[in-house]
N, C-alpha and C positions, 0 to 999 in steps of 0.2 A: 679708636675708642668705640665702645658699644654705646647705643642711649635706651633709656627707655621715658615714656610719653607721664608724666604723673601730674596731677594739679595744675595738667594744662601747660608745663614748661619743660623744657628736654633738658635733661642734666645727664654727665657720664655715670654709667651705672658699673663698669670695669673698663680694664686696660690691658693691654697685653706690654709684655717685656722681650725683648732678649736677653736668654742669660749666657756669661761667654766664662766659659773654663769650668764649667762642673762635669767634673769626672766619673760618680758613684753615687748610691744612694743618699751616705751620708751628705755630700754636698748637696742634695736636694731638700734636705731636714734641715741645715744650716739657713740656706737661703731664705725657705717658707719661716722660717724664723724669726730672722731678720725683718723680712717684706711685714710679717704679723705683728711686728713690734712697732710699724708706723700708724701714729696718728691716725684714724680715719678709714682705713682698711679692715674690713670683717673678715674676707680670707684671703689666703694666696695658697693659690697653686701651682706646683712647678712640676715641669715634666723635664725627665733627663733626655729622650727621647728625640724632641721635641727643640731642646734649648729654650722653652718657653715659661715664661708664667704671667697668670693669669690672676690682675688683683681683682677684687671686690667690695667694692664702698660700703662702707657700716650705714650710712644715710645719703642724703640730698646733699650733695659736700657744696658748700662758699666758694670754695677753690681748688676745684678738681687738680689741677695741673701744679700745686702746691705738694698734694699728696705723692702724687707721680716722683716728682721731683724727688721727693724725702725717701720715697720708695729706690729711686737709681740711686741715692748714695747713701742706701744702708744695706742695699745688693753688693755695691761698688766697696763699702767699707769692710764686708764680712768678704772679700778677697775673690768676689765675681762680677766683671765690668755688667753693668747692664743700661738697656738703650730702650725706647717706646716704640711701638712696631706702633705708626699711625699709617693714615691712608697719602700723605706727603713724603715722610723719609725712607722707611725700612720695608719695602714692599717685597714681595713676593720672589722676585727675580734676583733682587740683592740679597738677599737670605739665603738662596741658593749659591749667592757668589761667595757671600761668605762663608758657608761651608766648603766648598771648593776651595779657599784659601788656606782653610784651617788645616785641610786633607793636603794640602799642597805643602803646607810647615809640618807638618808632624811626618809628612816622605822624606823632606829635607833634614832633619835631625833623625830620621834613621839612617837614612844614608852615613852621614857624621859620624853617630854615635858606632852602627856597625867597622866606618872605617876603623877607629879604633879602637874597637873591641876586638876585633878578630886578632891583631898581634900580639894583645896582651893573652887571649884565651891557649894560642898558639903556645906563648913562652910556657906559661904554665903549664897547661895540659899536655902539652907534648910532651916534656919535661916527667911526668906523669905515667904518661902513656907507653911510653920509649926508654929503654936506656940509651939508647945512641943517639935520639933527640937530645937526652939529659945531658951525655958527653960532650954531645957539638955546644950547647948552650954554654957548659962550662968551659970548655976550650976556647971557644968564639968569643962570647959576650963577658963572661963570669957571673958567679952566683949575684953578688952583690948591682953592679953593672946591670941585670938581669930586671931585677927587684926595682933596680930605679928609674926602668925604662915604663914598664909596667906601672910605678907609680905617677908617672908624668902622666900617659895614655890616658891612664882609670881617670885621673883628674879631672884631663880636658874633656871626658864622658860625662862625672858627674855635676859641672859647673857651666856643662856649655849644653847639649841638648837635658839635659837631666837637672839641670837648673829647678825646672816648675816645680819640680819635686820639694822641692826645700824652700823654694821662695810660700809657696802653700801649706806644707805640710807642718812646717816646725812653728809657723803664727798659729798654726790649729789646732799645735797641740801644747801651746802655751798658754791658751784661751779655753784650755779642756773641752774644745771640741774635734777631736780627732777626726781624721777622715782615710780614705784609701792612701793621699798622700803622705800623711803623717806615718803611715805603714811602710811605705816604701823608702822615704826618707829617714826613719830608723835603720830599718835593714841594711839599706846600700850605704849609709851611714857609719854605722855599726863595722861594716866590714871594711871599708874604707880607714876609720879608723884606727882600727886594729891592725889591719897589715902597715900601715904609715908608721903605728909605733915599733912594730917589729923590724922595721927599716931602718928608721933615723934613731932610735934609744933600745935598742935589742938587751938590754941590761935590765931595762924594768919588766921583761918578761921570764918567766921559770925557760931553760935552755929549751926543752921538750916541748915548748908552745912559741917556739919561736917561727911561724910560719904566717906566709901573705895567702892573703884572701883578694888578689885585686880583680881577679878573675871574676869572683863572684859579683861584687860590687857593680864595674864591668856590664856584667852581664843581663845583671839584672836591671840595670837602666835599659838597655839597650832590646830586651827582650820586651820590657812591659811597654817601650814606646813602640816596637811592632805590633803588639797587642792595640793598642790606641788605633796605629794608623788601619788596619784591618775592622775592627769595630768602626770606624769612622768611614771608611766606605762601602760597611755591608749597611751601615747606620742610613748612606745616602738612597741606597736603595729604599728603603723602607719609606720614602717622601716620592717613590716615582709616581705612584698613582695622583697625588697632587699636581708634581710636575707635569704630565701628562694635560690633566684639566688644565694647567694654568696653560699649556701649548698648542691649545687647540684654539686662542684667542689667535687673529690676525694683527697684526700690529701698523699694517695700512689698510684705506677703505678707496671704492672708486667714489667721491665726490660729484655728484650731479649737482651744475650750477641752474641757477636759473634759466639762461637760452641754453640750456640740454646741454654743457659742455663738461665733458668728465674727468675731471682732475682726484690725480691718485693724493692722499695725502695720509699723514698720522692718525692711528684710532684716536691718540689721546685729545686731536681738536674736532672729535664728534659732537654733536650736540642734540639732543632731543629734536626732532622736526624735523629733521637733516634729511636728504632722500638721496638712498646710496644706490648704487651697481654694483650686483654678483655675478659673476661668470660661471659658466660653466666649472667643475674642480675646486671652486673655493669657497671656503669656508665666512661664514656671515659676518663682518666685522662686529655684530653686537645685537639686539633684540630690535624689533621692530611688528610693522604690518605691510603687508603686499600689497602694491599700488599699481602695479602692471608686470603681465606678465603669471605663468603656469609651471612653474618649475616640479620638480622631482625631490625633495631633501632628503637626506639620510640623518635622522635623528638619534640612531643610535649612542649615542655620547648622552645623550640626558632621555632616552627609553630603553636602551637595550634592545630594540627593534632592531634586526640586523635590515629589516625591508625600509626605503625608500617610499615617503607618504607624496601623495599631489597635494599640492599649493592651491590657491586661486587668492585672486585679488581681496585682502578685505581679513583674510588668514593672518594669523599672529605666528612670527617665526622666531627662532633663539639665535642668540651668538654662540661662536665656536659650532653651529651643525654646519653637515657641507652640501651644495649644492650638486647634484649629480647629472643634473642634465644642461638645461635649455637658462638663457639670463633673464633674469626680471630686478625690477625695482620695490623698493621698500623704504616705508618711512622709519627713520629709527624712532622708539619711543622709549626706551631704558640704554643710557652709556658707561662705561668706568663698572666699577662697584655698587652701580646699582640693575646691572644683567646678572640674569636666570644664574648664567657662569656663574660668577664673580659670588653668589651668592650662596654655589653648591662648593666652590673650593673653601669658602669661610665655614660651612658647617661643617666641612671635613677637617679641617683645620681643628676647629672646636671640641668637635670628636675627638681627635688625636691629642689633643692635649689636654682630653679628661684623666679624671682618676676612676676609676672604678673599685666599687665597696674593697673587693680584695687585695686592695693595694694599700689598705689600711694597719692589716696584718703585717705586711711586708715593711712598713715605716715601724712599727713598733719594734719589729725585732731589730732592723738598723739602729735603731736608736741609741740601741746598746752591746747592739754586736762589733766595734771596734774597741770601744771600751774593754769588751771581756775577749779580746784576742790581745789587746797590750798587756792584759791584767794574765791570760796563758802567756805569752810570749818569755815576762817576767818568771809567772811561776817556773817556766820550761829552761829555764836561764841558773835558776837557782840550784832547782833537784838533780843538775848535770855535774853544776859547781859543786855542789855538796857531794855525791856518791856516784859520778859519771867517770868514765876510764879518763887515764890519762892521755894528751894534756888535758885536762879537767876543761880549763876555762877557754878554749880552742873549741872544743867539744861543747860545753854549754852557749857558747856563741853561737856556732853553725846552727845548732838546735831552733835558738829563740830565731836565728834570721830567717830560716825557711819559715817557721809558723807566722811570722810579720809577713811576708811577703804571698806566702799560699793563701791568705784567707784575706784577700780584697773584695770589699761589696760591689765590686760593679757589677758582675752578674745577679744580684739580687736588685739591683736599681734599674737593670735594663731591662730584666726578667717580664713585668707587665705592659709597659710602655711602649716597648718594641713592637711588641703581639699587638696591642690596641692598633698601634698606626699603623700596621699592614694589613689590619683583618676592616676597619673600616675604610682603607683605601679600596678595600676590593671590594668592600661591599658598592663603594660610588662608582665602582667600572661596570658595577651592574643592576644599577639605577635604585642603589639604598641607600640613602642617607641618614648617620644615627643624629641625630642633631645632639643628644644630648651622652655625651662617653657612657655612662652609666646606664642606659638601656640596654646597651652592649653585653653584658653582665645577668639584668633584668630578665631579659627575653629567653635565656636559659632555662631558665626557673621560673616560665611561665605554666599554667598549667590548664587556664584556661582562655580561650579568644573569644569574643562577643566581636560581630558583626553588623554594623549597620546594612539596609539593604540597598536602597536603592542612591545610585553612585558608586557603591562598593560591589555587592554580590552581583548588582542589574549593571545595564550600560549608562545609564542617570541620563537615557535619553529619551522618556516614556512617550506613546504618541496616545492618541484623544482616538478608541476603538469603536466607541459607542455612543451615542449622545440620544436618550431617548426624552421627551417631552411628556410633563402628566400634568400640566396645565396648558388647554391649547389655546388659551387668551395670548399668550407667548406662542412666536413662531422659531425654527431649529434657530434660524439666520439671524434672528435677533436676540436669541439667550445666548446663541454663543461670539455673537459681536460684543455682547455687555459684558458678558463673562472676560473675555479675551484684555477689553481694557481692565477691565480693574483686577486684573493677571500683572497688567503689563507692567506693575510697580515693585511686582517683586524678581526676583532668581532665581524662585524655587522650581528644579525641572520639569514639576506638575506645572506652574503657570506658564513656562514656555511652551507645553505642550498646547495650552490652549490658543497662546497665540499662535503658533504653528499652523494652527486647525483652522482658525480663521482665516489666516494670511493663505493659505492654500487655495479657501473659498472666494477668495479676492473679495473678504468683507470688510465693511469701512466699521475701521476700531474710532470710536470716542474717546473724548477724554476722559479720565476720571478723578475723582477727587474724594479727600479724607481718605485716605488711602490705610486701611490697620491691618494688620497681622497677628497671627497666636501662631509662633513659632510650631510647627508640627502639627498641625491642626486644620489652619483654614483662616481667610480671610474675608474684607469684607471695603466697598468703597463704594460713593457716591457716584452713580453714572447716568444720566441723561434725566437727573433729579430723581430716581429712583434709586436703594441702596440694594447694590447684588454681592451674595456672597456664596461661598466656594466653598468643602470644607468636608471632614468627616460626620459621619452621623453625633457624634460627642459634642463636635463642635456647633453641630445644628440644635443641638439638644440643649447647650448652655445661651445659645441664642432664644430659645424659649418655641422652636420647633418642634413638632411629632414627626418620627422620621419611621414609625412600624409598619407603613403599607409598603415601605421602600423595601422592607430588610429581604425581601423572595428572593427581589432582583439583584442584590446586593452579594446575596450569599452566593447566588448561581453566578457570577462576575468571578466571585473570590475565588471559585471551584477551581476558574477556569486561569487562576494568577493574573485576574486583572482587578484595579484597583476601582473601586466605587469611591464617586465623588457627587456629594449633593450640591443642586443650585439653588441658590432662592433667591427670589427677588420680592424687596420688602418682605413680608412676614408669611409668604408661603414659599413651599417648595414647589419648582416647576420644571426640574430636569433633574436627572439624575443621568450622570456621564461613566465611562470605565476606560482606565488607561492600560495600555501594554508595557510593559519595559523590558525586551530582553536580557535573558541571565546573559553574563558575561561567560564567554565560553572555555577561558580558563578556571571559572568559580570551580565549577564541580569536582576538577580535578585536584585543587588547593584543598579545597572541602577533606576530599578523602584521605590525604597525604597527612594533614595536621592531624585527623583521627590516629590515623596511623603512627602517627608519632604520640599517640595515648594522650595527648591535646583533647579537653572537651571542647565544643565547637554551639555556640551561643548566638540567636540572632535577634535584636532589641531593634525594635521598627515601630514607624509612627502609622504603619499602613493598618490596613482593615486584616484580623486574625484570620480570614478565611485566606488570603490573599499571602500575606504572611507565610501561611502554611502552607499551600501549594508551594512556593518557592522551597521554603527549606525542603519540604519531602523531597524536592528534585533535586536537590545537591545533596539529603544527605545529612543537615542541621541534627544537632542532638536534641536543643530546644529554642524554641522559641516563646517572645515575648510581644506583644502587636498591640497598637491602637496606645506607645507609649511616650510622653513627651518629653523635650532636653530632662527635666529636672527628674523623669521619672528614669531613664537611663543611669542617671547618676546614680541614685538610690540602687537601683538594682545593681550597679559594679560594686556599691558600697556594703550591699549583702552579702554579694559572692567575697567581698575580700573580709568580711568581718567572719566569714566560715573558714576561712584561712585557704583560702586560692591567691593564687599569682595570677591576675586579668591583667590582659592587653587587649585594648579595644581600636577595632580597625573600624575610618569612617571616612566621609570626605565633604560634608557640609558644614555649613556656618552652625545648626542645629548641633553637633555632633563634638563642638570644640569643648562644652561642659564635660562630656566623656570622655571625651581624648586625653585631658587635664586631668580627670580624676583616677584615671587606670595607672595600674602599676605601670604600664609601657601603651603609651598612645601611638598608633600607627597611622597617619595620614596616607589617602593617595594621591598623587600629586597633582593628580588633575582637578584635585578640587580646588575649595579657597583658599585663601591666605590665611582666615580666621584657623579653620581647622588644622592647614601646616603649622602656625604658629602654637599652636594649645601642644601637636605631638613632640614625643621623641624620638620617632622613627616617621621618616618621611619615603614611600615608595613614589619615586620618578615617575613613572609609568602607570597606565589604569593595568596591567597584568597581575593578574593576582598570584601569580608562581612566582613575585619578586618577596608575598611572605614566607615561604617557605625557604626560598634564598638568604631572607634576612634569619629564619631561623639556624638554619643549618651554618651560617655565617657563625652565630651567636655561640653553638656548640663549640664547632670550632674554634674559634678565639680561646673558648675560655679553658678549654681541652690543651691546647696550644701553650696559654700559660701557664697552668699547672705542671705542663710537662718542664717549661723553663725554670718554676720555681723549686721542683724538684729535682734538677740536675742544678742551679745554684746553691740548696742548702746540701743536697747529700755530699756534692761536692765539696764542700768543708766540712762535714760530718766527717767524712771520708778521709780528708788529705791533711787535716788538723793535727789530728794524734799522730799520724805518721811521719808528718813535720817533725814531730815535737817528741819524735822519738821510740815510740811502744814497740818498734821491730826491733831495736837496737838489741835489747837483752838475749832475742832468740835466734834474731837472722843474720844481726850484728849490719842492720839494715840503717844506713842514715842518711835521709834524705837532703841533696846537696842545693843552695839556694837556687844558684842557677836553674836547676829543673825544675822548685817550686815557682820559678819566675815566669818561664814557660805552659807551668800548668794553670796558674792565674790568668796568663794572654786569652789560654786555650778557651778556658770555660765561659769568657765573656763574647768570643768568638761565634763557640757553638750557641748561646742563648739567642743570639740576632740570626744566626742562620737558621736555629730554626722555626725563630718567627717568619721570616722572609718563605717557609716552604706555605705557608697561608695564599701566598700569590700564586699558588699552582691548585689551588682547590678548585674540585669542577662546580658549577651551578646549573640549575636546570638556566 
């Protein structure tokens, strides 16, 4: 269950489900239905994909596990078993077994079903095909003998693997919610039917329509469950990029005891504090910090860095990276479900089992596109009977069974869902995570990016270049030992620079106390009974400071893309410092590329405009915005979107989470905080800034990808409806026979997973 923190108390805020035996779109509308019609729930969503859905609480619920409950058995009642994926039962590994089971029964009834299909297709169609097949038949077996071998066969086909079909289809469509089943169990029904009475009462039919169809029937069980089992293991692929992350967990660790003795045992009895041994070649049982020892890691799996970074003790390492050299120890401090992992396969998960806007469309037309192929099917039934060749009602059957059987929604239910979870599995094989599906979508149709700078465009590792003195009552050593403490309360890159500065000068830092903050701005606290503060000229100026004699030096700083920062202590100024922060040395090249992609390119910074602008002119910025705070950022992305832009705003501070939340698509980098991952919906792994351009070019893709699926889903009944249903008849004397529409339905839900699955061959920088 997911929580969220409100009024101080954690309550579930959604749930995930298993849903087991949904076939098609429709099944997916039936479900979210259902799940909508419980008590307490504001939405559900289902993915076919996926097998999942995802409820969400109207409020603060009494009894979370109440609604749950009502939830599984109005899943369970509407004819799709469903189960809670918590962090105790249904975990990650058994999800995959049970898919594997499911691929395993759906091989085993084709097996079945093909054994006997094939002698009944034989009887007839050769029979067909051949006169001399036809002669040996009647000579050998006889017509009638023939007919009732064929009808025993068709039987155990359609009551033994072809059962589902009718145990689903005909409650769904007695409930007037028809589904793909309801379609097929018409059809093979239908013809089933009809050849049994041309068998056992051949007197209730005109002579000239006295003919078996068992073949058909037959066939078309037995065609549309090869279609299942093929969608089911092009389906498993589409979950490798998950399985992959979930396999790069070790499942034992080496155990250092107290007298240094190391015993191997289970991850799952890790525990916070624990202090493990890595070998050389193996991978980290879980998160921690380095306690002894210089190793090598290869981080790729959560940077995309194909190189190998150095360690040292004191260093924060991840589960699932591998160690590539030399052994050291570590203390864990995240286990289970609460490691870096465990964290990036849940929002891949969450990703893949969004919806995205255009999937909207795609539910409206199912909604009522079974409905209006029962209601063709009928028509197609009638206009054959009424003015179709003889035998008439032979002839008007074959008709309506093809159009039942050619025009199943699963290609239109797999059509988006498929594409989603292989385009955002591959985005997390190269360190993008959409946290939220619908960024996915978003990011397409963006048109503009705003940029924070430093932590994003800079390395957000600034260092302390200058430090000059204009009051010399204050000496260097001691404005910036006072500076340094009353730094030392924040995490803002600028105050570690200053501790940096000092710590280098091996100057003794004091305490300090009342410690305030103005987010973007500058600070201010109690130190050695004197109040020092730190800060831009704005902020010295709302402190009730003159800051004009500074501005010379200030501006010849900015020229130079270094940041001016005033000091004062009590109520003057007495230093004025300037920090460096190198651009990031992929910036420039992101810069150009998103231009190039007709992207305007934006950068909103709390830094000094001279300073500001020196950086953008180096990469290239269209415009910039400087000297602006959280709240002003906001306003400005709220401009650009009230002029009607599509803004995604990349950033990576605590500052930067108002922005992040308020952009059409917030972009974190991962190296920053938790506040700011949290706010985005795209999360870049890596400080590499070519993972935006990855995520954009992902986002093309994807959404290029489904189009092209939803357009070989709908043309494909445009297409093969009326042909079904007869319109070559009159010229070509052309009539499409079920069996091959049964095979063209496998086909086309085939091709739509394959060719989402060609998304995992896309190159990235």
């Amino acid at each position: 269950m997911a929580h969220k923190l409100i009024n101080n108390e954690r309550f579930v805020a959604s749930v995930d489900l298993h849903i087991e035996d949904m076939t098609c779109a429709s099944c997916v509308l039936r479900v979210e239905k259902a799940l909508c019609a419980v008590p307490g729930v504001a939405r559900a969503q289902v993915n076919l994909a996926t097998q999942r859905a995802t409820l969400t609480f109207a409020e603060q619920p009494a009894d979370p596990a109440a609604i749950v409950t009502h939830a599984i058995a109005a899943a369970s009642h509407a004819g799709y078993p469903a189960t809670e994926i918590t962090d105790d039962t249904q975990d990650d590994d058994s999800l995959v077994q049970q898919r594997a089971v499911e691929q395993q029964h759906l091989q085993t009834n084709l097996f079945i079903s093909l054994g006997l299909t094939v002698p009944v297709f034989l009887l007839e169609m050769g029979s067909h095909a051949s006169k001399q097949v036809h002669q040996l038949i009647h000579d050998t077996l006889g017509l009638q003998f023939s007919w009732t071998l064929q009808a025993v066969l068709t039987s155990l086909v359609m009551f033994g693997p072809g059962r589902v079909f009718f145990r689903k289809g005909l409650p769904a469509l007695w409930h007037r919610v028809p589904d793909m089943n309801s379609l097929v169990a018409l059809g093979a029904g239908s013809a089933w039917l009809y050849s049994l009475a041309a068998l056992i009462a051949p007197n209730w039919l005109p002579e000239n329509a006295r003919f078996v169809y068992f073949e058909a029937a037959a066939v078309i069980i037995t065609l549309i469950i090869l279609g299942r089992w093929l969608e089911a293991r092009a389906k498993g692929r589409t979950g490798d990029a998950v399985q992959h992350l979930i396999g790069l967990q070790p499942h034992t660790a080496h155990f250092v005891k107290g007298d240094n003795e190391i015993v191997e045992v289970a991850i799952e009895v890790i525990k916070p504090g624990d202090y493990l041994l890595v070998r050389p070649g193996e991978r980290l049982p879980t998160d921690g910090v380095i306690t002894q020892g210089t190793p090598y890691i290869d981080e790729s799996m959560i940077t995309g860095e194909p190189v190998a970074s150095e360690k040292h003790p004191g260093d924060a390492v991840t589960g699932g990276t591998l160690n590539t050299t030399r052994s050291f120890t570590f203390q864990a401090t995240h286990t289970g479900r609460n490691t870096v992992l465990a964290q990036i396969v849940r929002m891949v998960q969450t990703a893949q089992g969004a919806k995205l806007p255009i999937q909207a469309v795609v539910d409206q037309i199912t909604a009522w596109f079974v409905p209006a192929i029962l209601l063709c099917a009928l028509s197609t039934f009638l206009i054959w009977y009424l003015i179709g060749p003889d035998p008439r009602f032979s002839h008007a059957l074959i008709s309506a069974v093809a159009v039942l059987i050619i025009a199943c929604p699963c290609a239109m239910g797999l059509a988006t869902p498929t594409s989603v979870m292989v385009g955002t599995g591959r985005a997390a094989q190269a360190g993008i995570l959409f946290r939220h599906g619908d960024a996915l979508q978003r990011l397409r149709d963006v048109t503009v990016i705003a940029f924070d700078k430093t932590g994003t465009l800079t390395a957000g590792k600034p260092q302390v270049t200058d430090l000059e003195i204009i009051d010399p009552t204050f000496s260097l050593e001691t404005v910036l030992s006072w500076t340094a403490a009353m730094q030392s309360h924040s995490e803002h890159p600028i105050a570690r620079a200053f501790v940096q500065a000092a710590n280098e000068r091996s100057l003794n830092i004091p305490l300090a106390q009342e410690f305030e903050a103005q987010t973007g701005a500058g600070a201010k606290a109690l130190v050695a009974g004197r109040w020092v503060s730190a800060g831009t000229s704005q902020y010295m100026n709302e402190q009730g400071l003159e800051t004009v004699d500074q501005q010379q030096r200030m501006t010849d700083w900015g020229l130079l893309a270094k940041t001016p920062i005033l000091i004062a202590i009590d109520s003057t100024i007495v230093a004025v410092a300037a920090l460096s922060d190198p651009i990031k040395p992929t910036a420039k090249f992101a810069i150009q590329s998103i231009k190039s992609a007709g992207i305007h390119t934006v950068m909103i910074t709390g830094d000094h405009p001279l300073t500001a602008r020196a950086v953008a002119d180096t990469l290239g910025i269209d415009e910039v915005h400087a000297n602006v705070l959280p709240v002003g950022k906001v306003e400005r992305l709220q401009r650009m979107q009230k002029a009607g832009q599509v803004v995604a705003y990349v950033g990576d501070g605590i500052n930067d989470a108002p922005a992040l939340a308020t952009a059409d698509v917030g972009i974190a980098i991962g190296t920053g905080t938790d506040i700011a991952i949290e706010s985005a919906s795209v999360v870049l792994i890596s400080d590499n800034l070519n993972g935006l351009i990855n995520a954009i070019t992902l986002s093309h893709a994807t959404l290029k990808n489904i189009h092209q699926n939803l357009f070989w889903a709908f043309a494909y009944n445009v297409a093969l409806v009326p042909i079904a249903a007869g319109v070559l008849y009159p010229t070509f004397g052309i009539q499409l026979s079920p069996a091959f529409a049964a095979a063209a339905m496998a086909c086309s839900s085939v091709f739509v997973v394959a060719n989402a699955l060609r998304l995992k061959q896309l190159k990235l920088r």
